[in-house]
SERO-878736 format. One record per residue (C-alpha): residue number from 0; residue in three letters; y, x, z. Coordinates in Angstrom, 2 decimals. Example, Ala and Ser with C-alpha at 12.3 -4.5 7.8 and 13.67 -1.06 7.14 Angstrom:
// SERO-878736
@seq=0; type=ALA; y=-4.50; x=12.30; z=7.80
@seq=1; type=SER; y=-1.06; x=13.67; z=7.14
***
This chain:
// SERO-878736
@seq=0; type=UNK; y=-26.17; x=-2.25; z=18.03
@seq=1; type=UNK; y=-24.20; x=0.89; z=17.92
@seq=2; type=UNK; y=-20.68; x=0.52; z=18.66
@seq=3; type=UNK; y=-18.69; x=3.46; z=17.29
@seq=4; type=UNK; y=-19.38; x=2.28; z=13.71
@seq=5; type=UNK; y=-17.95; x=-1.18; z=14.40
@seq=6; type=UNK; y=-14.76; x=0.57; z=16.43
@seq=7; type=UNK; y=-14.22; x=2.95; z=12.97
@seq=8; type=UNK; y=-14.58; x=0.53; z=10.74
@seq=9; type=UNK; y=-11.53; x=-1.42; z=12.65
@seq=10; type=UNK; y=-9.80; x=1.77; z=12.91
@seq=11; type=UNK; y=-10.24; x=2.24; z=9.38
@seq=12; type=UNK; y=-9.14; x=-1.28; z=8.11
@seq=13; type=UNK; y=-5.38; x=-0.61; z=10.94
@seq=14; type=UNK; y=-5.66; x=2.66; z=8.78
@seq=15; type=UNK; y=-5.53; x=-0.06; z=5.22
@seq=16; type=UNK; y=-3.94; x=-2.24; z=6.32
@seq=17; type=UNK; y=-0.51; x=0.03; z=7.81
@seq=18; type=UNK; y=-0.72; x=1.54; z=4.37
@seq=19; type=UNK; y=-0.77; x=-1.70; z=2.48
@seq=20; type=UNK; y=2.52; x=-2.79; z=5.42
@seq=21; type=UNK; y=4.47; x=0.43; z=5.23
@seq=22; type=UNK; y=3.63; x=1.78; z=1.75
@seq=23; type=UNK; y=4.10; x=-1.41; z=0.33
@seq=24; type=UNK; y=7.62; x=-1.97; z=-0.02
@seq=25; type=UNK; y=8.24; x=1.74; z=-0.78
@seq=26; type=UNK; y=6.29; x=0.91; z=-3.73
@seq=27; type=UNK; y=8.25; x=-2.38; z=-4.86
@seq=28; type=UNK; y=11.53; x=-0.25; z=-4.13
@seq=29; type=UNK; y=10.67; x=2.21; z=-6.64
@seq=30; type=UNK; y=9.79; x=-0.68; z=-9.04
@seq=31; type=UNK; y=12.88; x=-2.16; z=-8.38
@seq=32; type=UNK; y=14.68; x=0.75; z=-9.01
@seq=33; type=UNK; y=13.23; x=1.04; z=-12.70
@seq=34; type=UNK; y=14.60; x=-2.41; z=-13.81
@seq=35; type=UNK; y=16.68; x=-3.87; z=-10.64
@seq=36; type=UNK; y=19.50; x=-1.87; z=-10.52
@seq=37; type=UNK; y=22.57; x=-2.31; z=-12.77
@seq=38; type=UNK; y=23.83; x=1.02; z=-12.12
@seq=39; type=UNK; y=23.28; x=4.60; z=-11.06
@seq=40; type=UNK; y=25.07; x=3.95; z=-7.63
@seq=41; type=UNK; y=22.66; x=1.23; z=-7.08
@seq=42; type=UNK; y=19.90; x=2.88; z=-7.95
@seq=43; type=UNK; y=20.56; x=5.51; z=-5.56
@seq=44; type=UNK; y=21.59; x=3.13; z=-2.84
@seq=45; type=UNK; y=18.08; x=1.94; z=-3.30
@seq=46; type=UNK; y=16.51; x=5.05; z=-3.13
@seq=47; type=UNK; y=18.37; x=5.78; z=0.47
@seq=48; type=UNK; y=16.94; x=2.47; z=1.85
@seq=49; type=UNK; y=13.54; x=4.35; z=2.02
@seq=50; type=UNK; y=14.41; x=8.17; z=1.87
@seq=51; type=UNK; y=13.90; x=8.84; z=5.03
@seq=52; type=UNK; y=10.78; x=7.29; z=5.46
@seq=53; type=UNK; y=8.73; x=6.99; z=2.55
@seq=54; type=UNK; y=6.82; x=9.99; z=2.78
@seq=55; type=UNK; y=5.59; x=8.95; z=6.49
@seq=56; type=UNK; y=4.68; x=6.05; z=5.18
@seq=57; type=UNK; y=2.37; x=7.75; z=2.72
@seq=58; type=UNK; y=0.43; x=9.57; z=5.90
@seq=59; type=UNK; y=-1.30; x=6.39; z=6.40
@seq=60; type=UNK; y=-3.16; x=6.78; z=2.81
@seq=61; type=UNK; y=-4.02; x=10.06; z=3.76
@seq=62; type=UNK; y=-5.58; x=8.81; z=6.74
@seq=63; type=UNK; y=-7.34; x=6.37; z=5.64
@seq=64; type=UNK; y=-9.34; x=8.80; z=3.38
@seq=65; type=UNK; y=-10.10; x=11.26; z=6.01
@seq=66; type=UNK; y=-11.66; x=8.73; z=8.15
@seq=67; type=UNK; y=-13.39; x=7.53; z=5.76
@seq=68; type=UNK; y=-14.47; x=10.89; z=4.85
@seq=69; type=UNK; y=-15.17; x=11.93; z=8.64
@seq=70; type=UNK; y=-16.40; x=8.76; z=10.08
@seq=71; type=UNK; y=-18.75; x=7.22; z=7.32
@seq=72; type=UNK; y=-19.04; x=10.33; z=4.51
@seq=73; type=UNK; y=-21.49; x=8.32; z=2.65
@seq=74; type=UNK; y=-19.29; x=5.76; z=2.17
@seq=75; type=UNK; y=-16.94; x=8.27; z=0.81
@seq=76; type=UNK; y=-19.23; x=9.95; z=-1.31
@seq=77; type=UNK; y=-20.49; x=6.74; z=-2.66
@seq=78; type=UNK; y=-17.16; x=5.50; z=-3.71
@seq=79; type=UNK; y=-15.09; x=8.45; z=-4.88
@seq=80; type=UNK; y=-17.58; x=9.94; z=-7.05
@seq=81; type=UNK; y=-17.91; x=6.47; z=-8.29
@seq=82; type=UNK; y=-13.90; x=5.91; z=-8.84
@seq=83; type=UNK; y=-12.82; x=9.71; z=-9.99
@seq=84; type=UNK; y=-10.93; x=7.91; z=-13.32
@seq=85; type=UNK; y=-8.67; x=5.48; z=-10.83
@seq=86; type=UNK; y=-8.38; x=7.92; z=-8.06
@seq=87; type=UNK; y=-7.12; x=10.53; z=-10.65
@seq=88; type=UNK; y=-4.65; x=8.19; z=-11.84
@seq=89; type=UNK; y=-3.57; x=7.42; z=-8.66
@seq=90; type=UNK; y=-2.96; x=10.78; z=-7.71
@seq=91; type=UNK; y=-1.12; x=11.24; z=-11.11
@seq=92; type=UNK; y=1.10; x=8.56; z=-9.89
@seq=93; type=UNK; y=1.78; x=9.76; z=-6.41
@seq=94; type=UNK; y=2.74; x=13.17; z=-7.95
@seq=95; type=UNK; y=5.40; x=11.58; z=-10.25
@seq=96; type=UNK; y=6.65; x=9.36; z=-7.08
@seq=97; type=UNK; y=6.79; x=11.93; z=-4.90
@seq=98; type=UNK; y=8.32; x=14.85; z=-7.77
@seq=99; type=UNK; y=10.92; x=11.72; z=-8.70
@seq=100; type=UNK; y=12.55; x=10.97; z=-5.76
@seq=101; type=UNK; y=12.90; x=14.71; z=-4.58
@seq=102; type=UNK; y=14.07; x=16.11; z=-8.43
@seq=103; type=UNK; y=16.53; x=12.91; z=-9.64
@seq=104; type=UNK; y=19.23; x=14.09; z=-7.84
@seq=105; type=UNK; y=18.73; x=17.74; z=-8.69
@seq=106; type=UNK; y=20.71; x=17.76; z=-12.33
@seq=107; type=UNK; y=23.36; x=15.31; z=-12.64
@seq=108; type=UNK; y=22.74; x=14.14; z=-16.56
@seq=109; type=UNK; y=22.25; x=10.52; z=-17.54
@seq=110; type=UNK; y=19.48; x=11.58; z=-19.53
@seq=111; type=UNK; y=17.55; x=13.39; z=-16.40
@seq=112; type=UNK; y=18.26; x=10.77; z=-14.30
@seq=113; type=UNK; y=16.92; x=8.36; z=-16.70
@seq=114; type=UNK; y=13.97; x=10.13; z=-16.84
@seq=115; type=UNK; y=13.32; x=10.57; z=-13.27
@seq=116; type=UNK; y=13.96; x=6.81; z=-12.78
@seq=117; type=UNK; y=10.93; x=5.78; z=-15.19
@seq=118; type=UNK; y=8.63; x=8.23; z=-13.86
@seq=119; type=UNK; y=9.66; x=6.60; z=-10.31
@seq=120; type=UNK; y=9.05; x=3.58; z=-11.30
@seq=121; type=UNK; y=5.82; x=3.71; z=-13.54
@seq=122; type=UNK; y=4.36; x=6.17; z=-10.84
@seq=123; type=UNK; y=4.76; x=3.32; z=-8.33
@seq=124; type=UNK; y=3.44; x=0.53; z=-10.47
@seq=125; type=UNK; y=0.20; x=2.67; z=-11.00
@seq=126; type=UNK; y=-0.28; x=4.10; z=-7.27
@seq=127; type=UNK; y=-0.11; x=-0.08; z=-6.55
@seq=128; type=UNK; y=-2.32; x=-1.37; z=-9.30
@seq=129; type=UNK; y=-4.86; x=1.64; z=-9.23
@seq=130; type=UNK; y=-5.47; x=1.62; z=-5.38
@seq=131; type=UNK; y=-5.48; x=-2.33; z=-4.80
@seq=132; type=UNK; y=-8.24; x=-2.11; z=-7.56
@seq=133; type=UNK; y=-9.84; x=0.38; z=-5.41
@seq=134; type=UNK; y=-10.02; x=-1.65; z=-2.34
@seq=135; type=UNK; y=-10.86; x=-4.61; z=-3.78
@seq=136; type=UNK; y=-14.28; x=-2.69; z=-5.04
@seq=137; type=UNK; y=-14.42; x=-1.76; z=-2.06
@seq=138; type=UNK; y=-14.81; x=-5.17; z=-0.97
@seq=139; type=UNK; y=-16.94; x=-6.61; z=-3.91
@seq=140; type=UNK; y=-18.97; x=-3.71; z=-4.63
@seq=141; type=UNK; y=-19.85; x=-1.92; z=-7.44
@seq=142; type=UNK; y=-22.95; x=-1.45; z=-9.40
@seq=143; type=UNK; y=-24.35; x=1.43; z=-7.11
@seq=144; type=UNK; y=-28.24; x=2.25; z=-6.94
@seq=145; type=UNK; y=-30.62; x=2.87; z=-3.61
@seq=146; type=UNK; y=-29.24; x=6.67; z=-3.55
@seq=147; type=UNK; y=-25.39; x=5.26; z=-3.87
@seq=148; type=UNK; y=-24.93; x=6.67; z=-7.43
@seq=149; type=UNK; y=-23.32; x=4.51; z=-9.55
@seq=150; type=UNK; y=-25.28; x=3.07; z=-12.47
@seq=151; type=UNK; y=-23.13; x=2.00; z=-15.67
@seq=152; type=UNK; y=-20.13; x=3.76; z=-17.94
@seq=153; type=UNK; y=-17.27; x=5.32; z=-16.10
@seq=154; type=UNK; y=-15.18; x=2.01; z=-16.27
@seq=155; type=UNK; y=-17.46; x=-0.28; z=-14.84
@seq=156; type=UNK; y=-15.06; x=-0.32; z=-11.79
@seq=157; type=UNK; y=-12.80; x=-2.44; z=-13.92
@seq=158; type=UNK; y=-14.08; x=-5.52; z=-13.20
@seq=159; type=UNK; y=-12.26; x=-9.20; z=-12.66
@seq=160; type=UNK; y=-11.65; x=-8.26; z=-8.65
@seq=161; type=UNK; y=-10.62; x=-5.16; z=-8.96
@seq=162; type=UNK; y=-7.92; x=-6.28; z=-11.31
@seq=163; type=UNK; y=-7.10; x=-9.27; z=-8.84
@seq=164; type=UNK; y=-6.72; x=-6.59; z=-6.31
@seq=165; type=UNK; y=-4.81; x=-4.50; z=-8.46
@seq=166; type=UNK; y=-2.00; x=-7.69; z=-9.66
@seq=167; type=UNK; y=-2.28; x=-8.36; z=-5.97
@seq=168; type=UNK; y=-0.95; x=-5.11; z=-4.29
@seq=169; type=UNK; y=1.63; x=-5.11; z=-7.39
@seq=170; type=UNK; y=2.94; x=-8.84; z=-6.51
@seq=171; type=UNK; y=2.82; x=-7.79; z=-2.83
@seq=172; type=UNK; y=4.91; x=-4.82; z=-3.30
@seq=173; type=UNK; y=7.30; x=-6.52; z=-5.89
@seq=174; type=UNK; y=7.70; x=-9.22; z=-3.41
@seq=175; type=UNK; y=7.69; x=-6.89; z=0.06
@seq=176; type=UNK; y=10.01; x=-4.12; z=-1.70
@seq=177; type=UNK; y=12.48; x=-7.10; z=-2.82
@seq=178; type=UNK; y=12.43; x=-8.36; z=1.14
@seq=179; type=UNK; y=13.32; x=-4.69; z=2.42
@seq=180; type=UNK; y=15.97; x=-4.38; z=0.08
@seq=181; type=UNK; y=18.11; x=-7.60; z=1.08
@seq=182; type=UNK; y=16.94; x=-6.33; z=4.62
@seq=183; type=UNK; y=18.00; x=-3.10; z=4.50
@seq=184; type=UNK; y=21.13; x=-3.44; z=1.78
@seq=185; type=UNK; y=24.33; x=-5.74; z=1.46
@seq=186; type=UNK; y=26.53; x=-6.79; z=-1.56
@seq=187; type=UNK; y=24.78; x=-7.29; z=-5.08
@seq=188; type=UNK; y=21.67; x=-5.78; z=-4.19
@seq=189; type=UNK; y=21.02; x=-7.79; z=-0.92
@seq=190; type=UNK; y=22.00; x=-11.06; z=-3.20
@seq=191; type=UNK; y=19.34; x=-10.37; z=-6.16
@seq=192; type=UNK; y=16.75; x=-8.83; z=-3.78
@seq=193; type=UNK; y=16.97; x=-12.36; z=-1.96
@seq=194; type=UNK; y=16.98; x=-14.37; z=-4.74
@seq=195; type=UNK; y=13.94; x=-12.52; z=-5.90
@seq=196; type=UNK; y=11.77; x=-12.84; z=-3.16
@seq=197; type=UNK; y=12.66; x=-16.36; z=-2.38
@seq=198; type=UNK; y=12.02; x=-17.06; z=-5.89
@seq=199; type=UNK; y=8.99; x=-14.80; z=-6.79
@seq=200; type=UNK; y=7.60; x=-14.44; z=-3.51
@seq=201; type=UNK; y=4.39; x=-17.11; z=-3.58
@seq=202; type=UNK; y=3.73; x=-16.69; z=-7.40
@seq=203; type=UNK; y=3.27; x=-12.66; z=-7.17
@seq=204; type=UNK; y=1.29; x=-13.01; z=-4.01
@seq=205; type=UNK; y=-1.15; x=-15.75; z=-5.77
@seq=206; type=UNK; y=-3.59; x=-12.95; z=-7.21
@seq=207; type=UNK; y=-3.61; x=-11.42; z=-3.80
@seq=208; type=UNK; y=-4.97; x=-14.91; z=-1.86
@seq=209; type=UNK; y=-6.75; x=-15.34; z=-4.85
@seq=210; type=UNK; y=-8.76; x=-11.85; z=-3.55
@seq=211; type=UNK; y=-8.90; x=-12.58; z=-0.41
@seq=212; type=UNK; y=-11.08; x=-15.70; z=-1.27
@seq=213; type=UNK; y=-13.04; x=-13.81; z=-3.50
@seq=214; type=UNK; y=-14.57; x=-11.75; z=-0.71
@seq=215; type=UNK; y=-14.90; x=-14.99; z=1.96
@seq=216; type=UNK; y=-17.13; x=-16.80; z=-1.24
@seq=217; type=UNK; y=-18.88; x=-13.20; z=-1.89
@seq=218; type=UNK; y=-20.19; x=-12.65; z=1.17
@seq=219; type=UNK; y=-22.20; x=-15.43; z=2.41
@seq=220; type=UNK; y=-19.20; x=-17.77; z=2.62
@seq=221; type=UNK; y=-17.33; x=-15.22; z=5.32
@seq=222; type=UNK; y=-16.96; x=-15.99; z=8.95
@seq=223; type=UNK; y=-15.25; x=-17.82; z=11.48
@seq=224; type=UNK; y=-12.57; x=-14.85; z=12.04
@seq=225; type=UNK; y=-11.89; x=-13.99; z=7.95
@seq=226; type=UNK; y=-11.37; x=-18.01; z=7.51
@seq=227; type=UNK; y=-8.88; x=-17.99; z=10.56
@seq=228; type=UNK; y=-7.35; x=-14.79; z=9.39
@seq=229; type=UNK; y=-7.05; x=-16.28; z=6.01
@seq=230; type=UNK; y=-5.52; x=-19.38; z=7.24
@seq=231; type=UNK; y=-2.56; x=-17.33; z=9.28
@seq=232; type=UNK; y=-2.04; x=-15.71; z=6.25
@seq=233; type=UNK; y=-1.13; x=-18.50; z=3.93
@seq=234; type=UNK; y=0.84; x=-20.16; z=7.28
@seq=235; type=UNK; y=2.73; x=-16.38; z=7.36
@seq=236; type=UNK; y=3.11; x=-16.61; z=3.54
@seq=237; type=UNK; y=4.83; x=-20.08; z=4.09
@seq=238; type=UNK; y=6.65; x=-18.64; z=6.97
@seq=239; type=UNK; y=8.15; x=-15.68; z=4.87
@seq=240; type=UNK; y=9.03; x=-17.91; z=1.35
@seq=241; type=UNK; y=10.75; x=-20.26; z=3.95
@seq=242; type=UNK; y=12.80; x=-18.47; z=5.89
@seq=243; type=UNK; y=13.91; x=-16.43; z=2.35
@seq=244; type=UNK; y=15.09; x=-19.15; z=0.83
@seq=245; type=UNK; y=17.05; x=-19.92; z=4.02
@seq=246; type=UNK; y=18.21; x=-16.24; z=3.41
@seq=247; type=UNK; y=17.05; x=-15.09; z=6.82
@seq=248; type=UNK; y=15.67; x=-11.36; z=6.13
@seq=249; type=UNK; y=14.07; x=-10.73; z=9.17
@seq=250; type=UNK; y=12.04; x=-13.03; z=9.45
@seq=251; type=UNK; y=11.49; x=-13.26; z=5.41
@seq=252; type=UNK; y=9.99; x=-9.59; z=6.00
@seq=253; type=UNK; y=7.89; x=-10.37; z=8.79
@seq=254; type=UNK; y=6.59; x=-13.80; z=7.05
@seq=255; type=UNK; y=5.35; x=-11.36; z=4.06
@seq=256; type=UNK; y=4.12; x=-8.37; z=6.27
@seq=257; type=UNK; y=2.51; x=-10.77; z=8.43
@seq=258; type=UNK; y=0.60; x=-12.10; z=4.82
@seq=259; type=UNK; y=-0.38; x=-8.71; z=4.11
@seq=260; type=UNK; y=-1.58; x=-8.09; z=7.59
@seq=261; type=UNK; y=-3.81; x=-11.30; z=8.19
@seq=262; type=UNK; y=-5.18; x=-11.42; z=4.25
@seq=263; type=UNK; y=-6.10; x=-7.68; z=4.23
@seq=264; type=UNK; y=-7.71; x=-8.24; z=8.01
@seq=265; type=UNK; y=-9.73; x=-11.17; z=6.27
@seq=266; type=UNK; y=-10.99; x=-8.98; z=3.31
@seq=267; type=UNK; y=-12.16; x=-6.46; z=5.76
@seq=268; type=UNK; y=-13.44; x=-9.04; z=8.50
@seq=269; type=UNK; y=-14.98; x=-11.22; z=5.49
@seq=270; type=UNK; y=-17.36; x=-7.91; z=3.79
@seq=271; type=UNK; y=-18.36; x=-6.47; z=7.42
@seq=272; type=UNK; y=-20.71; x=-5.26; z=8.11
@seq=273; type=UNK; y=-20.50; x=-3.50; z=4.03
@seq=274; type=UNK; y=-18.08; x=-1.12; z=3.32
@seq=275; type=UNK; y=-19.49; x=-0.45; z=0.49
@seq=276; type=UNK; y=-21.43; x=-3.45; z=-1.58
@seq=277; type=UNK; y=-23.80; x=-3.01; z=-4.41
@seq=278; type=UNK; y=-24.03; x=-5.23; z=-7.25
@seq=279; type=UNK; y=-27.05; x=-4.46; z=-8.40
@seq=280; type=UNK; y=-29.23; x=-5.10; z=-5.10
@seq=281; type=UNK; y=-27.78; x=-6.08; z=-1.36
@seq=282; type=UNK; y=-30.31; x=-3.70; z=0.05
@seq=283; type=UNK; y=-28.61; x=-0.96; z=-2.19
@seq=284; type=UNK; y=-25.55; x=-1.88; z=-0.06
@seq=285; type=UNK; y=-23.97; x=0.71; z=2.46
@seq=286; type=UNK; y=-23.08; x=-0.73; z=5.65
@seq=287; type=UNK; y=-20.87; x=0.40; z=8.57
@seq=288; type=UNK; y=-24.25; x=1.41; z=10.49
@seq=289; type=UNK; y=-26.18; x=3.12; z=7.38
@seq=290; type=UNK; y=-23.36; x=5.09; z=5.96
@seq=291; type=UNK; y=-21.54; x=6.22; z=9.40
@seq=292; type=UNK; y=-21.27; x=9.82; z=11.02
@seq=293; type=UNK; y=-23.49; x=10.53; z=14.84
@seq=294; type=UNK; y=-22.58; x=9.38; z=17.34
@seq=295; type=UNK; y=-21.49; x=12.93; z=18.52
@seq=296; type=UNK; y=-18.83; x=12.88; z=15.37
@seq=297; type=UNK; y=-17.71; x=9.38; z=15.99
@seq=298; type=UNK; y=-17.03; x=10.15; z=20.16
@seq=299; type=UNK; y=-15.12; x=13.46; z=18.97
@seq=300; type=UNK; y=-12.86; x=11.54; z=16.37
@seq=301; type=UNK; y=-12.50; x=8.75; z=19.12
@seq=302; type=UNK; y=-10.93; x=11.37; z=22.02
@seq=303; type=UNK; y=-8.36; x=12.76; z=19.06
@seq=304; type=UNK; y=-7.44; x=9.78; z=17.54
@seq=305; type=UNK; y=-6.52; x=8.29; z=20.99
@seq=306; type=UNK; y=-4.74; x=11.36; z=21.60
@seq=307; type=UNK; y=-3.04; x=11.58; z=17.64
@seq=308; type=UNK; y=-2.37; x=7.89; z=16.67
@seq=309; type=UNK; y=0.06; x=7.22; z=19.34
@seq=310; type=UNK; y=1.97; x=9.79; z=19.11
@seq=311; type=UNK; y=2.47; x=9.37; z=15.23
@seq=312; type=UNK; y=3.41; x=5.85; z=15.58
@seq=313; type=UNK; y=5.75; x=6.62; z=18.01
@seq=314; type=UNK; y=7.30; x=8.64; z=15.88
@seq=315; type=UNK; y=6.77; x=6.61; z=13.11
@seq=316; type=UNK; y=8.93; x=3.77; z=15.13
@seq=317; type=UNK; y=11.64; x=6.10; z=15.92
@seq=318; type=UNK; y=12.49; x=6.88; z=12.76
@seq=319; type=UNK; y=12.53; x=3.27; z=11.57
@seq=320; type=UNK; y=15.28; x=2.66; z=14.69
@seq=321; type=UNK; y=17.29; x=5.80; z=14.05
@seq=322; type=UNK; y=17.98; x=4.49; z=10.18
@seq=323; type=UNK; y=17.85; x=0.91; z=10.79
@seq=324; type=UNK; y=21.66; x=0.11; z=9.28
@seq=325; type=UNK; y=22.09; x=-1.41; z=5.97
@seq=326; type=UNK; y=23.47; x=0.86; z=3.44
@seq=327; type=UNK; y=25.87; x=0.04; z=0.49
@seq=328; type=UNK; y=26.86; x=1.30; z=-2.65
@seq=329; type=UNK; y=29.84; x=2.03; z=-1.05
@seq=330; type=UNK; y=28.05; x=4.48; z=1.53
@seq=331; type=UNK; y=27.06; x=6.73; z=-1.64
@seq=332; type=UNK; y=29.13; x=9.42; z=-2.58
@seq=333; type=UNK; y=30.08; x=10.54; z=-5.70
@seq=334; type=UNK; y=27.25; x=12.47; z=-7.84
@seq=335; type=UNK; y=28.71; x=16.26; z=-7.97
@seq=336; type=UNK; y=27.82; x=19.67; z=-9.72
@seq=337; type=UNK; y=27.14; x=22.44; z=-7.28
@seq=338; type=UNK; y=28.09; x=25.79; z=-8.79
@seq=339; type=UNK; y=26.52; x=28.88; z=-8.23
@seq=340; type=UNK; y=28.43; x=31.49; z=-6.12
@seq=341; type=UNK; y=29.15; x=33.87; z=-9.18
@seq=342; type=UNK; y=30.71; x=31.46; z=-10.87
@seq=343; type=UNK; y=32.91; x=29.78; z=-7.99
@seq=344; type=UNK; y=34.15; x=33.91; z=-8.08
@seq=345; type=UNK; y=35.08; x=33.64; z=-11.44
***
């Protein structure tokens, strides 16, 4: 048995599964923003809590794709060409995100503002719903034939997992975001964030388990490691909605991340050695041997990413301990009009 396939299709799922961790609450913050705040100071208070780091946090979804893309191209090939209507959506809403946050503060009108605060928010609630979908096809399968062509109408991704998978990453995000905000704020955003994840927290995260079972029952009943990873993940799940409602944000976060972390390890541990199932015939499937790179690609991507990944988590860590205060509404300034210099002379 060839081991390079087996060691990037782990590397691929740390790639997942520090998206699903880091990206996660970035997402629920920006939902939060749309209908959590009371006011504009809030709002931007919000947005600080993750300003510095949210677009580092997106790296991870870019690496994910390239290694899938690099290490198993048939894989990729197989299931982008099958998902171009999600995946363009999802790039539609990473656009808005990203456009959002840097623009909102740009013109200081209500009525901008406004507008850059929906966009923010719908652009997260998509990027959530439309990739969660994606991985949880990823995990089920779709109906693809011996060539990996997919057979069927362009929305025959939208099936009952995907749109587990797609409620799941959106309760998961709600719930995660909500955590990071009592975490990371104080005063009356750190109260409702609390209140919302120690009251939310293990109904939003139901459709999520309920995905993770999915895959352990569609794949020959999974394996000793997905069941054990599946049972740390309810006990971290327990851990998190516990220790929120005892209004301990720490360990609330870690509780949650540590849900994330085991049930997304047991959706990847439960459908190996696929990475690609096909509905219509298991032979049709791709696996992690059939659909990888040489060997020669595999040892090449090895040497960089041992080089690489270090150094971008390091960084990645450094940043999280440089901004690791809470910030308060207090902390923001006042929004103000910067005038050209020709009219300053005037």
């Amino acid at each position: 048995m060839d081991v390079l396939p087996i060691v990037w299709f782990v590397a691929i799922a740390v790639l997942w599964v520090g998206f699903l961790l880091l990206e996660g609450f970035d997402l629920g913050v920006g939902m939060h923003v749309l209908f959590s705040a009371r006011d504009e100071k809030e709002r931007r208070t919000m947005l600080n809590t993750i300003g510095p780091v949210w677009d580092g946090n997106e790296v991870w979804l870019i690496t994910a794709g390239a290694a899938i893309f690099a290490a198993f191209p048939l894989w990729y090939a197989s299931l982008f060409s099958a998902l171009y209507i999600p995946l363009t959506i999802t790039l539609v809403g990473l656009i808005l995100r990203a456009v959002s946050i840097e623009y909102r503060g740009k013109v200081h009108t209500e009525r901008w503002a406004r507008f850059w605060t929906g966009a923010l928010g719908i652009g997260s609630l998509i990027v959530a719903f439309c990739i969660g979908a994606a991985l949880a096809i990823t995990s089920t399968g779709l109906p693809i034939d011996a060539n990996g062509d997919r057979v069927g109408h362009p929305f025959v991704w939208l099936t009952v997992p995907a749109i587990l998978g797609g409620l799941g990453l959106v309760g998961f995000a709600l719930v995660h975001g909500a955590t990071f905000l009592a975490l990371k704020t104080d005063g009356a955003i750190r109260e409702r964030s609390a209140r919302f994840s120690a009251t939310w927290g293990p109904l939003l995260l139901l459709p999520a388990a309920a995905w993770a079972l999915w895959v352990q029952f569609a794949h020959d009943g999974g394996s000793v490691l997905s069941w054990t990873l599946v049972v740390l993940a309810v006990a971290a799940l327990a851990f998190g909605w516990i220790s929120a409602r005892a209004r301990r944000e720490g360990r609330a976060f870690l509780g949650y991340g540590g849900f994330i972390v085991a049930g997304a390890g047991s959706i990847f541990a439960g459908m190996f050695p696929y990475v690609l199932p096909s509905t219509l015939d298991p032979s049709f499937g791709l696996t992690a041997f059939s659909a990888s790179s040489s060997d020669y690609t595999l040892t090449v991507m090895t040497i960089v990413a041992c080089v690489g990944l270090p150094i971008v988590i390091g960084y990645q860590a450094w940043s999280y301990w440089v901004f690791r205060k809470r910030i308060t509404p207090g902390m923001i300034p006042d929004a103000h009009i910067v005038l050209p210099a020709i009219l300053r002379a005037k």
